[in-house]
N, C-alpha and C positions, 0 to 999 in steps of 0.2 A: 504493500500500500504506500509505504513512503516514495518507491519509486513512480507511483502512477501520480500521486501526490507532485513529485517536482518535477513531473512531466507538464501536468496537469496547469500548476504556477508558474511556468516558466511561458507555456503561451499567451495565460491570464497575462502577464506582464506585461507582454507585448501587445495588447489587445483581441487576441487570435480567440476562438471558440472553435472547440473542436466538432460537437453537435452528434459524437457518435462515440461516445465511450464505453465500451464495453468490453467485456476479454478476450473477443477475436481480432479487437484491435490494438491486444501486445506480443508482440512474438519475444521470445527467448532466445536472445545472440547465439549462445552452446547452452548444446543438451545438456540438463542435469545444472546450469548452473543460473541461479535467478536473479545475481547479482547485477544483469546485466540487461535490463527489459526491454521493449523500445516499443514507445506509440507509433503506430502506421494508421493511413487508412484517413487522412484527411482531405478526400473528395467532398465531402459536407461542412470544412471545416470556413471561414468567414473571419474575415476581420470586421470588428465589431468598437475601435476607435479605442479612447484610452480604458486602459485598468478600471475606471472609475465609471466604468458603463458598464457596472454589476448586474442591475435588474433590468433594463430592458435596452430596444433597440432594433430586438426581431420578431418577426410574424412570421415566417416559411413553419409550417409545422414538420420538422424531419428529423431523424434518427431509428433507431430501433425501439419498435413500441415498450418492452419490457423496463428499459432504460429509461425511457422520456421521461422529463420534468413536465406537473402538473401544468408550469406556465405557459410552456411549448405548446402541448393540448390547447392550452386560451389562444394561446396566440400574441403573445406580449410578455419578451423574455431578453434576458443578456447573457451573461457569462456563467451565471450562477449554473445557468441549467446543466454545465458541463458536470456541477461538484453533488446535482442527484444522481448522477447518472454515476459517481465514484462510490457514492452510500448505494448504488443498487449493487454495484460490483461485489463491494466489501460485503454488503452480505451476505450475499451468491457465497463467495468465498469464506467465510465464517461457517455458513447451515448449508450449503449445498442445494439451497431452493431459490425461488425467485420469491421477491417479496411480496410482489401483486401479482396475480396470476389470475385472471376470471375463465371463465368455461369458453368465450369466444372474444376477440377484441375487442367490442364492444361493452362489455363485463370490464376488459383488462381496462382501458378506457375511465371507466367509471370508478373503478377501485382504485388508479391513480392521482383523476381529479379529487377524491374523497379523502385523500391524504393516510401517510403511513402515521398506523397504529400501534407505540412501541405494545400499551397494556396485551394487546393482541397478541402477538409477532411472540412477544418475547416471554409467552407463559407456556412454550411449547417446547419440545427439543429440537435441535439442539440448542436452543437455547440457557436453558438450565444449565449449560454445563459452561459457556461461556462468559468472561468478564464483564463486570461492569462496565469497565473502560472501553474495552472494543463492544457493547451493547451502546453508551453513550455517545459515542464514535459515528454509529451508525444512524441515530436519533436525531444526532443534530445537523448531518449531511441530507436525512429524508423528511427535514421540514419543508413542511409546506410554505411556511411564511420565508422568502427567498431573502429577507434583509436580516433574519436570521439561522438563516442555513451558515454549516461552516465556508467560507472562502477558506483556497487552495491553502494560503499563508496561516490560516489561524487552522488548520487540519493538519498543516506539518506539524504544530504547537502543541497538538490537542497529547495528553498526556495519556493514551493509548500506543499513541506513534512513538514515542521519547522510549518509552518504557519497552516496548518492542525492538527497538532499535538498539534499546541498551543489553536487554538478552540475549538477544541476536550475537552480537561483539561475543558478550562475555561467552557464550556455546564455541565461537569461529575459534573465536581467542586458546578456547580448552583442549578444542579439537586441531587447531593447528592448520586445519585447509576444509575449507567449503564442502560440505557434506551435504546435500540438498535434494538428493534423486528422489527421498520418500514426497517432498512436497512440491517436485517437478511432477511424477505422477499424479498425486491430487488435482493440481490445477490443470495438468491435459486431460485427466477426466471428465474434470467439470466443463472444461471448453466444450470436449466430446460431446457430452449429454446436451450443451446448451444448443450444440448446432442441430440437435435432433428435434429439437422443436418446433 
């Protein structure tokens, strides 16, 4: 996450919007190592002027439905919509599901405009088994209210990333070299299953 994170802020900076973030648009430089991600796939992406044109600016409603920000749906959106579409990820990646999910797009549609439920979501498994910090993480990226959803820079902040990033070290650190193949599988599974849908 920290890398989709300063992928993610480093377009925000320059005014760019990607408009299609999702996990088939990170590839893995080498197999088995995820030190090294990289976002592709910005045929949708728009410059959308300064940093400072967070909430609106656009009307094109496009990206992948499961992803889209509820504003996208209105039709009157900016930057932000990129950092719903990093809490849909991070979910995905956390529980293994999609967060909204209705029986036909129209459903899926409706359950996005309606806004993420953490009381819902998160009295389920795998939920129970997961952090507070990476549950809070993900609450404040799928708010509905876009002036306080996290921005890219205050998600690199948020004390889920820190503290992950500090575990991380101290494992690489013990282990001496990049051990990563168990959660290179995870996440081509989940890609796998995701394009099955």
């Amino acid at each position: 996450m920290y890398q989709v994170l300063t992928a993610v802020d480093y377009l925000h900076e320059r005014g760019i919007c990607h408009r299609d973030i999702k996990a088939e648009n990170f590839l893995i430089s080498k197999k088995g190592d995820l030190s090294s991600i990289k976002l592709i796939s910005f045929k949708n992406a728009t410059q959308n002027g300064a940093e400072d044109n967070l909430y609106s600016g656009m009307s094109k409603r496009i990206g992948t439905l499961y992803y889209i920000a509820p504003e996208v749906i209105i039709g009157d959106y900016g930057l932000q919509c990129d950092m719903w579409s990093v809490g849909v990820l991070a979910y995905i990646l956390l529980s293994g599901k999609l967060p909204m999910k209705g029986k036909n797009d129209h459903q899926t549609i409706n359950l996005i405009k309606s806004g993420f439920k953490a009381q819902t979501h998160f009295n389920t498994a795998p939920w129970d088994r997961i952090s507070d910090h990476a549950k809070d993480f993900v609450e404040q990226l799928l708010n509905i209210n876009v002036q306080e959803r996290l921005t890219a820079k205050k998600a690199l902040d948020h004390l889920w990333i820190i503290e992950a990033r500090q575990h991380n070290f101290k494992i690489r650190k013990q282990l001496l070299v990049p051990n990563s193949s168990v959660i290179y599988g995870t996440v081509c599974d989940l890609i796998d299953a995701e394009q099955q849908l």
